[in-house]
N, C-alpha and C positions, 0 to 999 in steps of 0.2 A: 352414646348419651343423647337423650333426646327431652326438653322440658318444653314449658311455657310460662313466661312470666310477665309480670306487669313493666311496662318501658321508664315509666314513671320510679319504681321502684328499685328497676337496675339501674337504671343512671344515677340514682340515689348513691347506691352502693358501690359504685363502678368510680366515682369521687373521690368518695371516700379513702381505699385502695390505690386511687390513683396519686396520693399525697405522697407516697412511699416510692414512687417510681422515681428514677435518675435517667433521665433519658441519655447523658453522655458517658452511661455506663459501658466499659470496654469488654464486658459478655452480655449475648445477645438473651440470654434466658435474664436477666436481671431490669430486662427494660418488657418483661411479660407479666402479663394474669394468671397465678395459677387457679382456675376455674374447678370445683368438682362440686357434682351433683348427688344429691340422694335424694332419701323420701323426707328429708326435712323443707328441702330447698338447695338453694345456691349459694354455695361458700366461697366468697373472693378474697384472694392471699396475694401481697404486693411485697418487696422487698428490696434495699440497696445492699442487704450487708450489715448497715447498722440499725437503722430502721425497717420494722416490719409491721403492715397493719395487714389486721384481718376481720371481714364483715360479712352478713350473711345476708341473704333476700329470701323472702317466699317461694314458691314458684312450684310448679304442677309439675312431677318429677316420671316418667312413664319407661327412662332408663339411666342408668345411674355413669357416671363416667368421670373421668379424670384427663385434664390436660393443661396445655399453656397455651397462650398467644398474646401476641404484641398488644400492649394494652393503648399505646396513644391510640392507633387505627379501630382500635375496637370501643371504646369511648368514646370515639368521632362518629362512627357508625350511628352509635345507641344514642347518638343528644341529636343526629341529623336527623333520624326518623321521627316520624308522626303517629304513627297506630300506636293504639293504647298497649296490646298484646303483640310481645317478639317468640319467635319460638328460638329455640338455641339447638344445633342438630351436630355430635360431632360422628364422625366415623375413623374410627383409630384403625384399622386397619389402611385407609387412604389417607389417613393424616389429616382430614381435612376437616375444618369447623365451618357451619353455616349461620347466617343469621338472618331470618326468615319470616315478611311480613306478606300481610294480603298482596302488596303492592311491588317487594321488593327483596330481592335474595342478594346478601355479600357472602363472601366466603375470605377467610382467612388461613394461612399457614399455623401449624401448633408445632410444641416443640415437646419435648416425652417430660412428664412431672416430674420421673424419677431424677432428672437432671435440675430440677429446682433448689432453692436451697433449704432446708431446714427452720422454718419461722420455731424457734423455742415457744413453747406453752408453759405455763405457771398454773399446775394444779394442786397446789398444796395453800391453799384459803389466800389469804396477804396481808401486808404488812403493816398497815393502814388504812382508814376509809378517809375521804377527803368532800366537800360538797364540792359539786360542780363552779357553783358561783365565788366559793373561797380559791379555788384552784384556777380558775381565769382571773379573779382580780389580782392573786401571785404571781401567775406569769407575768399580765401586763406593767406589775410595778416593777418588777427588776429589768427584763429580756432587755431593756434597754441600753443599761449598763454592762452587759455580756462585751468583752471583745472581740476584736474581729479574727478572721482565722487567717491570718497570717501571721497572728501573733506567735511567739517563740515559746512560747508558756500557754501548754495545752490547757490546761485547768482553764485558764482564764477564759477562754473560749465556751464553757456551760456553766450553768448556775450551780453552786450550791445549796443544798438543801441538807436542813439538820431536822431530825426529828427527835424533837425534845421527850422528854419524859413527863411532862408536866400538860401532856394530849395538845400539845402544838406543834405546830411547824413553820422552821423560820427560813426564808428564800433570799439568796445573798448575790449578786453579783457586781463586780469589779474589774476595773480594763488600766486598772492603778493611779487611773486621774481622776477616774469618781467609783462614787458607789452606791447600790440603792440595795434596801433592806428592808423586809415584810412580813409578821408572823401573826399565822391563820390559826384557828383552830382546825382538829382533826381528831380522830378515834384511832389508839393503836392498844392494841393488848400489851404489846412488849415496852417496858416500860423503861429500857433500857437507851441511852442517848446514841444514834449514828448518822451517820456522814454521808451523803453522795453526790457527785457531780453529774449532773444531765445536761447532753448536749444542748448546745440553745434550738435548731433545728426542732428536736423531738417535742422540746415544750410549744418551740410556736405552730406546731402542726396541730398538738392535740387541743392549743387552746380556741381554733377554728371549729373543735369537737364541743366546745361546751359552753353550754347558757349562762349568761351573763346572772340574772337572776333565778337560777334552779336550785332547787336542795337538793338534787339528786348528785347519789353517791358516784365517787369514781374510786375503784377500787385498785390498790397500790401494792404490788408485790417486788420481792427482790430475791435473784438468786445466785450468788458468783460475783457475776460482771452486769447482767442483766437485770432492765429494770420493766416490769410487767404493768398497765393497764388496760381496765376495762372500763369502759365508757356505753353501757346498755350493748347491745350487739358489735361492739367497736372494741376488738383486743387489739392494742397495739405494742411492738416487744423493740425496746433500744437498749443501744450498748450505753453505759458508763463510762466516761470518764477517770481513765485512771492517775491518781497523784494524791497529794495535798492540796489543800485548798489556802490559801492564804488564811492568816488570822484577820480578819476585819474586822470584829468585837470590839476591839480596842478602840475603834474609832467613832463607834456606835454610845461609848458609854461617857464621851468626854460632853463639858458642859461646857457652849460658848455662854460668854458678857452676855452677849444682846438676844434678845429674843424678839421679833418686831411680826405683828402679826396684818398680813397684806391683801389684797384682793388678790385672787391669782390672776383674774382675767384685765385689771390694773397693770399688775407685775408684768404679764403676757404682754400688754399691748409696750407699754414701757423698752422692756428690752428690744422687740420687732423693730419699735422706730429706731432707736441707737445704733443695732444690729448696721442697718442699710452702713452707716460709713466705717464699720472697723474692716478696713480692710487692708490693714498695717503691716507690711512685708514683715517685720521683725516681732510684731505682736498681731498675728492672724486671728481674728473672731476675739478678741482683748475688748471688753468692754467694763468700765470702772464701776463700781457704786463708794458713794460719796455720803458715810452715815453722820449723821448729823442729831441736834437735839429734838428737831423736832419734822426732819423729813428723810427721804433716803434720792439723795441723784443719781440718776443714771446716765455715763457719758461714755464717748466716743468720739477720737477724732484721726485721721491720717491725713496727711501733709498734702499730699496730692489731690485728696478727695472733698474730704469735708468735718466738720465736726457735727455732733447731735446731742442733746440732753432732755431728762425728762426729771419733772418730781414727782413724787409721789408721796404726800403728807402721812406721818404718823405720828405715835407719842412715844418715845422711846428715851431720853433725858440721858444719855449715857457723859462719862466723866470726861471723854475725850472725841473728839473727831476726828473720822479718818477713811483712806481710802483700801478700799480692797478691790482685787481685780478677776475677774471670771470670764474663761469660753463662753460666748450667749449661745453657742448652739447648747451647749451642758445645762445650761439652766432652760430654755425653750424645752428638750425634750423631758427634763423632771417635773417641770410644768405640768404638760401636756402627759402624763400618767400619773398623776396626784389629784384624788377626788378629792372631792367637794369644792365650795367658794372662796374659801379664806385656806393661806397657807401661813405657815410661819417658816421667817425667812431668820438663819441664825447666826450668828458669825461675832468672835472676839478682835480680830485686830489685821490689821493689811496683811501677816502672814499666814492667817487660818484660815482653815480649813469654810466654805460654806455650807449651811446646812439649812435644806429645805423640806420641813414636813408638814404633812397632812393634820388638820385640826380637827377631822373627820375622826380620824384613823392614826392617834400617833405614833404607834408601833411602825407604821410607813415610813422611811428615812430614807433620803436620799442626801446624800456628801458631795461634792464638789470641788478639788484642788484646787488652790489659790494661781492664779498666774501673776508674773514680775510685774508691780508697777512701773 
């Protein structure tokens, strides 16, 4: 195999590829590139098992070739050089890959493709088109609510994703202490409602793929267990999630008392300051709000430390006053993924549930579990 390509352009794509890589993978072909050439260019193939991404480059092709090699070492190579043009030279007979500037030759061990794993393709059209820009503002509003992975309950570890019949699609995730919840529009022919769970992983890699404000399509396939996109030269192929998904619905369609609409960046500074003293062995990250007729307090105090409160003036006239109590880290990160300036802040009584939405966007929900006063 013997090409020439722009450095600038493989590194581009050498990134990309490189998101897929697990470097404490315990086979030595799954921490590789697998690299082949033709008269298109250069197609780079990256894989753990679960996640596979696949991307191609230009590049001046004068013999065509297949192989692997270690991709951290060969990354590091291509972002350390300088010269505009690398040549890429392999010789399969001696196993050996070059990489070859005016200045500078490395060479690399490869390992046989035939030994690589199988990245599935999705050639039967797909299952939905999604924008770019609707598809990163999805991610960012749940991924956060994902639990962690040591949790007991695989499900709970990726997002669900329902794709409505009604050409939307609604993004759910839950760790059983909160929840956030988002529905985008989208383009599907099948007009039939289903279900799938993606790991959080897959979505936060692909959402580094895609522009914040693009209308360009990403296009969504599923087949079996597998779930297919393409993002312009960027196929990426993950596993599902296999289970049920909790019902969350239920919790999306209740109506609190109060409705109290706040500055976020108010609300933001508010909790920040309380935050500093809840540091209450028996109520860790515990900070109260205190709703009233015509403000909302927010307090915090532990024995040892200190106490903190803050007001923040509204109009809200409700029949009764009272205290409800919340993790600030749960409210700080719903925050901090809810566009626009003004949120509404929602809640019925010291045992309910609280609920923070977008005034932008109110299909955007995010829930919040009461903690013990």
């Amino acid at each position: 195999m013997y090409c020439e390509v722009s450095r600038k352009d493989l590194l581009n794509a050498l990134s990309v590829a490189y998101k897929a890589i697990s470097p404490k993978s315990p086979l030595p072909i799954l921490t590789h590139f697998l690299i082949e050439a033709d008269e298109t260019g250069l197609k780079i193939s990256a894989t753990d098992s679960e996640l596979g991404i696949e991307t191609s480059v230009i590049a001046s092709t004068t013999e065509k070739g297949i192989f692997t090699t270690p991709a951290k070492p060969f990354f590091d190579i291509v972002n350390l050089l300088s010269d505009e043009v690398i040549k890429l030279k392999f010789k399969a007979e001696e196993n050996d890959f070059s990489i070859i500037t005016e200045s500078s030759s490395c060479s690399l061990m490869t390992l046989n493709a035939e030994d690589f794993p199988e990245i599935p393709r999705f050639d039967e059209g797909h299952d939905f088109v999604i924008k770019q820009k609707d598809f990163k503002t999805a991610i960012k509003s749940v991924l956060f609510s994902v639990a962690g992975q040591d949790e007991t309950r695989a499900v709970l570890t990726g997002v669900c994703l329902t794709v409505k019949a009604d050409g939307k699609a609604e993004f759910g995730a839950t760790d059983a202490r909160r929840l956030a919840s988002i529905t985008v529009p989208i383009k599907a022919e099948n007009k039939e409602e289903r279900q799938y769970i993606i790991p959080k992983r897959t979505l936060d890699e692909i959402s580094k793929f895609l522009q914040t404000t693009s209308d360009d399509p990403v296009y969504v396939g599923v087949k079996k267990s597998l779930m297919f996109f393409r993002i312009g030269n960027i196929f990426i192929t993950s596993k599902l999630i296999d289970g049920n998904y909790p019902n969350f619905r239920q919790f999306l369609t209740d109506k609190p008392k109060y409705s109290i609409a706040l500055s976020k960046s108010e609300l933001t500074s508010a909790v920040k300051l309380v935050s500093v003293v809840a540091q209450d062995r028996n109520f860790f990250k515990r900070i109260k709000f205190y709703i009233s007729e015509d403000a909302v307090k927010l307090e915090s105090a532990t024995q040892d430390l200190g106490s903190a409160s803050r007001t923040i003036s509204c109009k809200l006239h409700p029949n009764e006053f009272f205290y409800v109590a919340f993790n600030y880290q749960f409210i700080l990160e719903a925050l901090a993924n809810v566009d626009g300036e003004e949120v509404l802040f929602e809640v019925s009584d010291s045992n309910s549930q609280g609920v923070i939405r977008s005034t932008e966007n109110p299909d955007h929900i995010c829930i919040i579990m009461p903690m013990k006063i």
